[in-house]
C-alpha positions in Angstrom: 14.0 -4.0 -28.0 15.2 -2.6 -24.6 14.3 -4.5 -21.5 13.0 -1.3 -19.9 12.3 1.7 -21.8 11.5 5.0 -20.3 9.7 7.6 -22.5 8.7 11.5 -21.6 8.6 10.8 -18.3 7.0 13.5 -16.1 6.2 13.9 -12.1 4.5 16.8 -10.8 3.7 17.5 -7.3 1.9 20.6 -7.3 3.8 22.9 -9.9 6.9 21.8 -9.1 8.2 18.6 -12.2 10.6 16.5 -9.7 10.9 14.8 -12.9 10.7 16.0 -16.2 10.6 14.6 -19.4 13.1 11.8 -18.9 14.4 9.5 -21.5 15.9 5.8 -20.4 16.8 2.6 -21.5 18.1 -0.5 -20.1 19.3 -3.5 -21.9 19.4 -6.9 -20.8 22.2 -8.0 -18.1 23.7 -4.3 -18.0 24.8 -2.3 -15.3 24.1 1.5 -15.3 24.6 3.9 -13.3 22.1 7.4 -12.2 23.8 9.9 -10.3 23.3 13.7 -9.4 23.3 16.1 -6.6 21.0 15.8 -4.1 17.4 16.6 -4.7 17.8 15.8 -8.6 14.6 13.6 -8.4 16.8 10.3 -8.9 14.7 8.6 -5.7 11.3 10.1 -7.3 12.6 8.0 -10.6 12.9 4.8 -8.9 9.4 5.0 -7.5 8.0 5.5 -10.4 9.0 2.7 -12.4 8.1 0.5 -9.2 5.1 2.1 -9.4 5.3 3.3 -5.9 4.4 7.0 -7.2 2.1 7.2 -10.8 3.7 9.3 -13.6 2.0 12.4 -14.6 3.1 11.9 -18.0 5.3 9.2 -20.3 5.3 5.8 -20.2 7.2 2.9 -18.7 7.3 -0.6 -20.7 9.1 -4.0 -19.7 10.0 -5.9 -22.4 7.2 -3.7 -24.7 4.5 -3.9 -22.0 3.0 -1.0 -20.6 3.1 -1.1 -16.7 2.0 2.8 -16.2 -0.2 2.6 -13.0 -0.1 -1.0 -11.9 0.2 -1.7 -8.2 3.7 -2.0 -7.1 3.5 -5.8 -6.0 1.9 -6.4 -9.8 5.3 -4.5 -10.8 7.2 -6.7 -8.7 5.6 -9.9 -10.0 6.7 -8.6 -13.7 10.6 -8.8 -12.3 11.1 -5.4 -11.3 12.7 -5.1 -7.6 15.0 -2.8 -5.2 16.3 -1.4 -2.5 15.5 1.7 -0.5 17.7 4.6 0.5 16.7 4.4 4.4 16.9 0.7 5.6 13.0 -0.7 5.1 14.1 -4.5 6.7 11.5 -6.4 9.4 13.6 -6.0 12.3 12.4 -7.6 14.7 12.2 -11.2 12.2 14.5 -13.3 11.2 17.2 -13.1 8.1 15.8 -16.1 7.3 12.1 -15.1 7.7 13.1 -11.4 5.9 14.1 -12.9 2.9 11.5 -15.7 3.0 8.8 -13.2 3.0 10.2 -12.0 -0.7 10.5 -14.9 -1.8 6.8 -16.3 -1.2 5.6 -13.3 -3.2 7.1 -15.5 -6.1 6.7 -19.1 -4.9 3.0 -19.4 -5.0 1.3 -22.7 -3.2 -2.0 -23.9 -3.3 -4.6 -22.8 -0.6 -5.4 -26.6 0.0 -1.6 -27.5 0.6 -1.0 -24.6 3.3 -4.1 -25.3 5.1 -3.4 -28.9 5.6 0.4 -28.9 6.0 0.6 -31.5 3.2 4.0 -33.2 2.4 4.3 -31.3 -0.8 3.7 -28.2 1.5 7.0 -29.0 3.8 8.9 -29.9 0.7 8.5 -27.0 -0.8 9.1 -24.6 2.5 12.7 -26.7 3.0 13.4 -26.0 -0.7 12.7 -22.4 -0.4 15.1 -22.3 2.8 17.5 -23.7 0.9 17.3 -21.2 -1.5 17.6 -18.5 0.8 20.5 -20.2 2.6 22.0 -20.0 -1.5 21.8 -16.6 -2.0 23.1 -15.7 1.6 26.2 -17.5 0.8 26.8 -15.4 -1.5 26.8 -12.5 0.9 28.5 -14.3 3.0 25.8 -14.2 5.9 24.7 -18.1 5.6 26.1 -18.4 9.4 23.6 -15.5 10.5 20.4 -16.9 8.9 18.4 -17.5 12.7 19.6 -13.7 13.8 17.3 -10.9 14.0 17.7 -8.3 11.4 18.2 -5.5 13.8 20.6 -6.8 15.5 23.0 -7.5 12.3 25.8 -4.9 12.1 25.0 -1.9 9.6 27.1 -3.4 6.2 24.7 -6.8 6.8 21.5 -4.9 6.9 22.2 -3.3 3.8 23.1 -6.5 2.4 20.2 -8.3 3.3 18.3 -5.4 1.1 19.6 -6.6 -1.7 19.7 -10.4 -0.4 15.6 -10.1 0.2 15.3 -7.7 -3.4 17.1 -10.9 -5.4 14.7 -13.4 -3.4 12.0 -12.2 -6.1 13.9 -13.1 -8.7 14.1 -10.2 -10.6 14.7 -8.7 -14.3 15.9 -5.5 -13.4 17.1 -4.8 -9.8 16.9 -0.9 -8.3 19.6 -0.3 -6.2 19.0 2.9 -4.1 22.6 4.2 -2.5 23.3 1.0 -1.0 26.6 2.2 0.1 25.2 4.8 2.2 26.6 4.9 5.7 28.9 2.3 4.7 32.8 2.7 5.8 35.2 1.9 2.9 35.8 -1.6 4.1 32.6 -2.1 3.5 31.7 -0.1 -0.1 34.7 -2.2 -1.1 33.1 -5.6 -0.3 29.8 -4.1 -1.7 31.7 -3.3 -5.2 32.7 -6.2 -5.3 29.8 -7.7 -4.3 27.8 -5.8 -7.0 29.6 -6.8 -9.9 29.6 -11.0 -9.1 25.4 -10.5 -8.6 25.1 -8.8 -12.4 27.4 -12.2 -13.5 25.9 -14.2 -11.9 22.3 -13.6 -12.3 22.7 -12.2 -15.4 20.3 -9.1 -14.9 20.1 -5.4 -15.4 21.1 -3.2 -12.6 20.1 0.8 -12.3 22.2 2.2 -9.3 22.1 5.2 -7.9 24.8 6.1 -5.4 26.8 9.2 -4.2 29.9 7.3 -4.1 31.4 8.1 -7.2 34.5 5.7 -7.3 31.5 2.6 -7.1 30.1 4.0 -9.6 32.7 4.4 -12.2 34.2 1.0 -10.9 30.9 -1.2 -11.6 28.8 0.4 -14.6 29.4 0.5 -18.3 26.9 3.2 -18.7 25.9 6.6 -16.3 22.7 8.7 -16.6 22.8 12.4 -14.9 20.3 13.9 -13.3 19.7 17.6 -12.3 16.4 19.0 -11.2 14.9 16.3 -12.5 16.3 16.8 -16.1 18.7 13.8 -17.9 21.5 16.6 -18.5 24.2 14.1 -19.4 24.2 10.3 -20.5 27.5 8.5 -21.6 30.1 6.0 -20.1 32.5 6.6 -17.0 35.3 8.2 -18.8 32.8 10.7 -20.9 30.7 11.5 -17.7 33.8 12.2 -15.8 34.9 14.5 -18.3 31.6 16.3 -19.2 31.4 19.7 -18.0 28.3 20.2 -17.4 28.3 17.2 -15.1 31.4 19.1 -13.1 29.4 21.8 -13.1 26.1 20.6 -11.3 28.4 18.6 -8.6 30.3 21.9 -7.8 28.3 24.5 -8.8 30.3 26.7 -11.5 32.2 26.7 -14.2 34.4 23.5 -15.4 
């Protein structure tokens, strides 16, 4: 059984499908790709599996379960988490406090303990610091933790996206063009920084990115969307050589 299995589904904003009777599946600790040009619906995709838009038709299912129409926190809760195109970060707190704020969503405490401060309360605010401290390090960022997040270079931000998205603990983890904006130096620390997350977490990623040599670099598998139609599904090597792929990126003939 798939870890995430998308069936027939459909999004229709008036009479125009953004996406249309898409087909996808994600197994457990893989790394796939979804690429196209722009305006292929592969943003309206992410939100609906994170149930930030509701499917007009199909299905979605975690692990068999039927998550159609639930609330995007209840979505969350269930593992599923990303990142968005345009930097969605609380600028004006903390990287500490940014990633903090993810993690509580998972780290439930008792209504009794927060109101009184008990010790069990403190121990388990150091523990979660600690935690976020852990998974900085791995971004490299563990010296910036009391630094506000609008006032971290461009490259950080984007990093603490994915820093704050992995403070959920997630099953599958959306990527949404995290290299944008990026200069190379930085899309090269990112590819590299994409990969050691899969290993180490061992969970699925779905990336969507323009920047094609990340994306043949890092996945095993690529979807393809145009106008909000899978036209092509294969690995690297048979996406790079498909002609109708060559022919949505440039517009004619192979």
């Amino acid at each position: 059984m798939s870890l995430l299995e998308v069936t027939n589904l459909t999004k229709n904003f008036g009479g125009l499908a953004a996406v249309s009777d898409v087909n996808l599946s994600l197994s457990q600790n893989e790394l796939v790709g979804l690429i196209g040009p722009n305006g292929a619906g592969k943003t309206t995709l992410f939100n609906l599996l994170t149930g930030v838009y509701e499917a007009s038709e199909g299905e979605i299912a975690l692990e068999g379960k039927k998550i159609n129409g639930m609330k995007p926190y209840k979505i969350a809760d269930l593992g599923l988490s990303r990142t968005f195109q345009n930097i969605r970060l609380f600028k004006d707190l903390t990287v500490m406090d940014n990633v903090l704020i993810a993690m509580t969503s998972k780290e439930k405490e008792s209504l009794f303990s927060s109101l009184l401060r008990t010790p069990t309360f403190y121990k388990k605010e150091e523990e979660m610091k600690q935690k976020v401290v852990d998974l900085l390090k791995i971004f490299h960022m563990e010296d910036k933790v009391d630094l506000l997040a609008k006032n971290l270079p461009y490259g950080d931000q984007r990093c603490l996206e994915i820093v704050r998205a992995l403070a959920t603990n997630p099953k599958v983890l959306f990527l949404d063009e995290p290299a944008a904006g990026m200069n190379p130096q930085e899309t090269a620390r990112l590819t590299k920084l994409i990969r050691e997350i899969q290993e180490k977490f061992q969970i699925t990623i779905l990336l969507i990115e323009h920047d094609m040599s990340l994306v043949m670099e890092v996945t095993e598998r690529i979807y393809v969307l145009e106008y909000g139609k899978i036209i092509a599904h294969g690995t690297p090597e048979e996406i790079k050589s498909n002609e109708r792929v060559i022919e949505a990126y440039l517009g004619g003939e192979a």
